[in-house]
C-alpha positions in Angstrom: 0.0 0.0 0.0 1.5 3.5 -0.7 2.2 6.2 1.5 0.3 8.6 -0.5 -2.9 6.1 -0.5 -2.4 5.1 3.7 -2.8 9.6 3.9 -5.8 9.6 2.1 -7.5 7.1 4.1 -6.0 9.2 7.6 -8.1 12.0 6.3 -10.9 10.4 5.8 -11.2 8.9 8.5 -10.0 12.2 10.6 -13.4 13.4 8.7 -15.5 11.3 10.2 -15.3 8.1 7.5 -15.8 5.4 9.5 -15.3 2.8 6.5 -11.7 4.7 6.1 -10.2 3.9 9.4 -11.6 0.7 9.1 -9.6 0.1 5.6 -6.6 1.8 7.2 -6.8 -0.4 10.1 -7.3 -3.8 7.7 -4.3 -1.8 5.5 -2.1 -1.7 7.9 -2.2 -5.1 9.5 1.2 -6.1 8.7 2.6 -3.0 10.6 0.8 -3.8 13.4 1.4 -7.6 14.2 5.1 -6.3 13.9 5.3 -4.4 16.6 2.8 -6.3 18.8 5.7 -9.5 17.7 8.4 -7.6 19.9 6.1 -8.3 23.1 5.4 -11.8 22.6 5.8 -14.9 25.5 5.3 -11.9 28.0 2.1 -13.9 29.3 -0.3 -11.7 27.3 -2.0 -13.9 24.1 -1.1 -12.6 20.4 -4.4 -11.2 19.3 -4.8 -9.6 22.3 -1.6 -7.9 21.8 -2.7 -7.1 18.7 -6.3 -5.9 19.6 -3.9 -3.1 22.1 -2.4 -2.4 18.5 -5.2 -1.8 16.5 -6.4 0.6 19.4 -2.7 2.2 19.6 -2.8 2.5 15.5 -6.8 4.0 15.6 -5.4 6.9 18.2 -2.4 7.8 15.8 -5.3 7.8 13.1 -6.4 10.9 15.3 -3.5 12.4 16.5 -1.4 12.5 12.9 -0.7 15.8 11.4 1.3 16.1 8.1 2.8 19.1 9.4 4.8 16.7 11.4 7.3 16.2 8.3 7.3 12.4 9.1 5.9 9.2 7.4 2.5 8.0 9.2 4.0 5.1 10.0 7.1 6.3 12.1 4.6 8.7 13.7 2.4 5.1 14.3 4.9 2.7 15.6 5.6 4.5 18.8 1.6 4.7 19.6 1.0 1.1 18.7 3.9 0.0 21.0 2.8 2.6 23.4 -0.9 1.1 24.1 0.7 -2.5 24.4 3.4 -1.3 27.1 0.6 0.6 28.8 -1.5 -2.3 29.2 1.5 -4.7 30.8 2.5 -1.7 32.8 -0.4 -1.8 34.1 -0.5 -5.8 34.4 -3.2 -6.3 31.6 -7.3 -5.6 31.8 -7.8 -9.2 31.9 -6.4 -12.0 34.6 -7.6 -15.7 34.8 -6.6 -18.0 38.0 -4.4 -21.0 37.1 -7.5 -22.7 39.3 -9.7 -20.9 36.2 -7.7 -22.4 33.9 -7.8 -25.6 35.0 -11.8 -25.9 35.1 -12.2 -24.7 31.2 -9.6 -27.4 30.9 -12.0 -29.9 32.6 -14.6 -28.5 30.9 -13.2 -28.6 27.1 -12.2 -32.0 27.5 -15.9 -32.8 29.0 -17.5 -31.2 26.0 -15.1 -33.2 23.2 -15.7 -36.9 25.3 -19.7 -36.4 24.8 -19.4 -34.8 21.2 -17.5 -38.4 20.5 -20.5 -40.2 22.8 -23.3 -38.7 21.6 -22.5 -37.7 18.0 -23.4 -34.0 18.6 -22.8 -30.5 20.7 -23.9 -31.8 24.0 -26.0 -29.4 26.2 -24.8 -26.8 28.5 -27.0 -29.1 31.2 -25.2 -32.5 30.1 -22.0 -31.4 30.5 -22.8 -30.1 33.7 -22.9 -33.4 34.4 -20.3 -34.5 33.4 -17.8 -32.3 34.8 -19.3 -31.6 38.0 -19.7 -28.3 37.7 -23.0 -25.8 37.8 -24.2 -24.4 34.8 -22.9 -21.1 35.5 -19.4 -21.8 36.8 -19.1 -23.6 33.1 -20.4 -20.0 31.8 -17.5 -18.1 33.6 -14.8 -20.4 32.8 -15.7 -20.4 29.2 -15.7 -16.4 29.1 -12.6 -16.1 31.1 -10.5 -18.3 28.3 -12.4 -17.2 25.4 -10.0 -16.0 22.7 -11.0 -12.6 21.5 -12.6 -13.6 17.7 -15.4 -15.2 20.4 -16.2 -12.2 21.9 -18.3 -10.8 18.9 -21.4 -12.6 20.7 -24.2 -12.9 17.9 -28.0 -13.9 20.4 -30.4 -16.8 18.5 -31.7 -14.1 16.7 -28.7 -13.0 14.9 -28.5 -9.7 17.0 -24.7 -8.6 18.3 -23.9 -7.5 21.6 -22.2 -5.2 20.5 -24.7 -3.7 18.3 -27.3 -3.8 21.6 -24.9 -1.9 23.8 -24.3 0.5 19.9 -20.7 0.3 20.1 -20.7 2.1 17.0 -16.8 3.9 16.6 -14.2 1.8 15.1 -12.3 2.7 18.2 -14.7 1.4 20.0 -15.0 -1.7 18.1 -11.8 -2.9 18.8 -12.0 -2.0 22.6 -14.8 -4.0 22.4 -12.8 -7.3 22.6 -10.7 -5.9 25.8 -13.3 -4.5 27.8 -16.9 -6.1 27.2 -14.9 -9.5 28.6 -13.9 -7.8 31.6 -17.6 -6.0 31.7 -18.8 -9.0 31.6 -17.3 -10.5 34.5 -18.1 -7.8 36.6 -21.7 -8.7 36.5 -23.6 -10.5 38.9 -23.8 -14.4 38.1 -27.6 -14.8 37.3 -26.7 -11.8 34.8 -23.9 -13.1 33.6 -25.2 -16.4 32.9 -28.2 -15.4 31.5 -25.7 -12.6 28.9 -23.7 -16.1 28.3 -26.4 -18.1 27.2 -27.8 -15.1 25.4 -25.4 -14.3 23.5 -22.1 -16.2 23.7 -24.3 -19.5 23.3 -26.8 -17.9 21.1 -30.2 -18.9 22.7 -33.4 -18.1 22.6 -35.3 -16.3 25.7 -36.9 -19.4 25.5 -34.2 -22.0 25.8 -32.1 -20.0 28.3 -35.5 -20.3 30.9 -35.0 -23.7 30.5 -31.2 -24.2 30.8 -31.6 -22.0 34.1 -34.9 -23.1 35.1 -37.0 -19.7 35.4 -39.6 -18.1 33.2 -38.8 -16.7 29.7 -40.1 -13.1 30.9 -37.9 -13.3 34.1 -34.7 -14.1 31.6 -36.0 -11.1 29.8 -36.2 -9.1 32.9 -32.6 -10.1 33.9 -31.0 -9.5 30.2 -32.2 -5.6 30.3 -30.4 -5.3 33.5 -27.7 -6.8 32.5 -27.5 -5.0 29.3 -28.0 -1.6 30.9 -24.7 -2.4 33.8 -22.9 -3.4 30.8 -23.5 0.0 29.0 -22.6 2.0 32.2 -19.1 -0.3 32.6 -18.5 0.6 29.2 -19.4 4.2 28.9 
């Protein structure tokens, strides 16, 4: 991509362009995984480091000024590498317990052994079952470990969580995967549950009343809560 072409899209999206900084972010990929590289096996996974890129690289999008008399990218680099030095400064946004780590372990390998039994994706329920574990522990142990790619939650009727809570910047976008997990934790466990099913597992109203054994309107109830917290942690 030229220099001349990456400038064009930096005043676009200065102007408001919100498909521009998008492009420039997609563009500029390449720079960004090589300076999130250089912080590797420091206990933080890749595409988080990268997500702390992509928000490092969206605030130079802001910041750069041609006056400067430099290239966008050496004006970049330092912001990108910036955000990520913040965040282990800071000892990252997001922590799980090896004793965490150890249950999504037992879980994982819960879920794969009845897959193999029963020839499908067994229920939330049955592998409750099978590990020993409540419904809703399972919830927070799969959020905890959940790469960032799963964090774009999608409800059974094809509606985003982040398009509820109308995340709507590209800035915000890619915070989304940093924060909304940590949000998310912060909520109460009959909320968080009910978010998980919701959303991370994709059920109905319907089905998550039965998985938790209340009434579809009291799920309904507990989602809007939920969903208003999770606006105010995120505003």
């Amino acid at each position: 991509m030229s220099s001349a072409s990456t400038i064009e899209l930096v005043k676009a999206a200065q102007g408001g362009d919100k498909n521009a900084c998008e492009q420039a972010l997609l563009e500029n990929a390449g720079l960004i995984w090589s300076v999130a590289r250089r912080y590797f096996g420091q206990g933080i996974d890749p595409d988080d480091l990268y997500q702390l890129g992509c928000l490092g690289f969206l605030k130079s999008v802001q910041g750069f000024d041609e006056s400067y008399g430099t290239q966008f990218s050496t004006y970049a680099v330092p912001k990108i590498a910036g955000e990520i030095r913040r965040f282990l400064r800071d000892d990252g946004m997001i922590k799980v317990s090896r004793g965490l780590k150890e249950r999504a372990r037992g879980v994982r390998m819960s879920r794969e052994a009845l897959t193999a039994k029963l020839g499908r994706e067994p229920t939330l329920s049955e592998i409750s079952g099978h590990c020993g574990l409540a419904v809703e522990d399972i919830a927070a142990c799969e959020l905890a470990v959940s790469p960032a790619e799963s964090l774009q939650y999608v409800s059974g009727a094809g509606v985003t969580l982040e398009s509820v809570l109308s995340l709507d910047s590209c800035e915000e976008r890619v915070t989304e995967n940093l924060a909304l997990r940590q949000a998310v934790e912060k909520l109460p466990e009959r909320e968080r549950q009910v978010i998980f099913l919701r959303f991370y597992k994709g059920l109905t109203q319907d089905k998550t009343a039965k998985v938790i054994g209340t009434g579809q309107v009291q799920v309904s109830r507990i989602e809007r809560a939920a969903l208003k917290k999770l606006r105010e942690l995120l505003a």
